[in-house]
C-alpha positions as CSV (number, residue, x, y, z in Angstrom):
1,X,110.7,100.0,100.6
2,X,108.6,99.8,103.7
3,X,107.3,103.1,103.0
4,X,106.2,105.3,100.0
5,X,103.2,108.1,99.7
6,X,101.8,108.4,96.3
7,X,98.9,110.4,95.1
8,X,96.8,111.5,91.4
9,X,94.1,112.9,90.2
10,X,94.6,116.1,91.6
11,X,91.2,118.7,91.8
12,X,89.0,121.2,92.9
13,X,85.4,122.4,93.7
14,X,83.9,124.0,90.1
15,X,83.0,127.5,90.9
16,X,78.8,127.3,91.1
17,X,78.4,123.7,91.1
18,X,79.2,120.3,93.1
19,X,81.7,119.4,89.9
20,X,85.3,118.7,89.9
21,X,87.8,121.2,88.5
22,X,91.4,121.5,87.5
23,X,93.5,123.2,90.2
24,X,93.5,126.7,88.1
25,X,90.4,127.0,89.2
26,X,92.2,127.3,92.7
27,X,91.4,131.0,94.1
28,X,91.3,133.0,97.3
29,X,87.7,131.8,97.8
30,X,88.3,128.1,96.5
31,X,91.3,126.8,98.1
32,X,90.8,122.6,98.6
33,X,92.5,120.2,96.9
34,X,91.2,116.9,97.1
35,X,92.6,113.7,94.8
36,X,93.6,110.1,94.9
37,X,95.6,109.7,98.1
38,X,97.7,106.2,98.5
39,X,100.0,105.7,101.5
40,X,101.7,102.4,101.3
41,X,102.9,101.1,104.6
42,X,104.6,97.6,104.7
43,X,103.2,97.3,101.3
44,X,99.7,97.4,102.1
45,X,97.7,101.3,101.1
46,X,96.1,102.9,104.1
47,X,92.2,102.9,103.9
48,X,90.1,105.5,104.1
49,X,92.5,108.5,103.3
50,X,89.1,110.1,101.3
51,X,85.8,111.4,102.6
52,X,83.2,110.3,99.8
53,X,85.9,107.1,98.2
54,X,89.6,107.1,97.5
55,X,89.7,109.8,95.2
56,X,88.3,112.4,97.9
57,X,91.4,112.9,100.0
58,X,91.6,116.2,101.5
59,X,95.1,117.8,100.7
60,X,94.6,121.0,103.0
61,X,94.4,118.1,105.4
62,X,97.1,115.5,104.6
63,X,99.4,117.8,104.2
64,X,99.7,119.2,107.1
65,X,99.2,116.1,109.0
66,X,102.0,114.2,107.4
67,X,104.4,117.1,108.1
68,X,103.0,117.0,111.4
69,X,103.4,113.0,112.0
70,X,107.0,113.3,110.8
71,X,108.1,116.2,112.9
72,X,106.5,114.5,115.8
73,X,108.1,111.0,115.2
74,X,111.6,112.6,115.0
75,X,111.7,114.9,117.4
76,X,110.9,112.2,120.2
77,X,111.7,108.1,121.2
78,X,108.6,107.0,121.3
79,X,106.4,109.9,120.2
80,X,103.4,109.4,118.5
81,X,100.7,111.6,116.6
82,X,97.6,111.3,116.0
83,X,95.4,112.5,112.7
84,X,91.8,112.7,113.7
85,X,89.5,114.8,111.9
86,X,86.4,113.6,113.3
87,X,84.6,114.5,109.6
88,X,82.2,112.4,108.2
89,X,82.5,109.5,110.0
90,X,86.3,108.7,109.3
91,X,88.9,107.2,111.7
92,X,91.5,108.1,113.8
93,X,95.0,107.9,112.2
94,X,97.5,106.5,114.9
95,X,101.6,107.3,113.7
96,X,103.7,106.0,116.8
97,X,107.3,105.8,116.6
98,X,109.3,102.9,119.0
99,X,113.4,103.1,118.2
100,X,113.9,102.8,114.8
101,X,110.7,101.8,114.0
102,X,106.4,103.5,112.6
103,X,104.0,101.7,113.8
104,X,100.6,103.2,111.8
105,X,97.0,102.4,112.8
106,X,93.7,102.8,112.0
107,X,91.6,103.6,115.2
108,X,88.4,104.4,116.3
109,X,87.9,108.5,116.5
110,X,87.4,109.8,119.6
111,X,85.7,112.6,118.0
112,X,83.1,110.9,116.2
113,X,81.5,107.8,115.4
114,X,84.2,106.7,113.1
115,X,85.5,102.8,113.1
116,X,88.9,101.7,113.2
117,X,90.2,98.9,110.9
118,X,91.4,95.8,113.1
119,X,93.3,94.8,110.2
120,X,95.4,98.1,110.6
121,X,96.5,97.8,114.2
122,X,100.4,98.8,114.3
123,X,101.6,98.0,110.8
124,X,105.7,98.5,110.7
125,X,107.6,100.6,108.6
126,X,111.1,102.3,109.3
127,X,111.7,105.4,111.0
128,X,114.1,106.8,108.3
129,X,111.1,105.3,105.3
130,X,108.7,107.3,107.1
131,X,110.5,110.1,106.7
132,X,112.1,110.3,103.4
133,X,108.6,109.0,102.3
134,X,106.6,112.5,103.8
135,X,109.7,114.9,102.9
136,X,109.5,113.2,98.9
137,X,105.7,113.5,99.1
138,X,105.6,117.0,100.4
139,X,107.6,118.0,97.3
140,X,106.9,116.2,94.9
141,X,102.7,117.7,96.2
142,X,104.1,121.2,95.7
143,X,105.8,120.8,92.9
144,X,102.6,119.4,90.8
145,X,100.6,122.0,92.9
146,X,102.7,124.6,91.0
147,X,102.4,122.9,87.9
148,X,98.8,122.1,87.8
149,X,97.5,125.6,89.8
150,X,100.6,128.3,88.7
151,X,103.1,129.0,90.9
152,X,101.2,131.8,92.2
153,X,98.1,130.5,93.4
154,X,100.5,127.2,94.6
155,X,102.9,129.1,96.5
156,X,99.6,131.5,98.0
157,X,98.1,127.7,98.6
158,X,101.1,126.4,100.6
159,X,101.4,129.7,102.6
160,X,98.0,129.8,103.8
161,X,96.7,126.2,104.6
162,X,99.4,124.0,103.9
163,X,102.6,125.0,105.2
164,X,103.5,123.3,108.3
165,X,105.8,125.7,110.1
């Protein structure tokens, strides 16, 4: 397997305070999900998924930008999308799709002052990988989403920051 997307550690901002909380305490007001984000490309994990360390990955984020990235991929030869926040300092993430083939890097952001990784310059995976790997992650996310949150606040949480229609 050339690709696979993995992730734990699931949480949210404690009402009142900077501490972490279980997804119930999702709400209206409270609606990120952050956790331990791990994309495996050509069996190597892509760095700097998270803001403050690997357990900070911003789900309302990822989400939508791997839905985004495998629409893109698929829907052109080449095509390419790119995930680039420009928060905090992080990266640009670079998905481009040649034939059958991902290429994913790790670029400098043209938004702000954040560094690429040299070391993550066009690392392969397969078209078909990629995608399987983002359509398994999406539901396997929602699924534990519903588990961990309720299925209310889950589904209210896919509708409103997640959902990539």
């Amino acid at each position: 397997m050339t690709c696979h997307i993995a992730f734990e550690a699931l949480w949210t901002d404690a009402p009142l305070s900077d501490e972490r909380a279980p997804l119930s305490f999702l709400s209206d007001d409270n609606t990120h999900v952050h956790g331990m984000l791990n994309i495996f490309v050509d069996g190597r994990v892509l760095p700097r998924t998270g803001f403050f360390g690997p357990d900070d990955a911003c789900f309302n984020a990822w989400v939508r930008e791997l839905a985004r990235a495998s629409d893109a991929l698929v829907a052109a030869d080449p095509s390419f999308h790119v995930y680039d926040e420009g928060e905090q300092g992080q990266p640009a993430f670079h998905f481009e799709r040649s034939g059958a083939a991902v290429f994913v890097s790790v670029r400098r952001s043209a938004i702000s002052d954040g560094p690429g990784d040299p070391t993550w310059e066009r690392v392969r995976c397969s078209l078909d990988e990629f995608v399987a790997a983002v359509a398994t992650f999406l539901e396997t996310f929602r699924n534990a989403l519903s588990e961990q949150a309720g299925p209310e606040r889950a589904e209210r949480w896919w509708r409103q920051l997640a959902d990539p229609a």
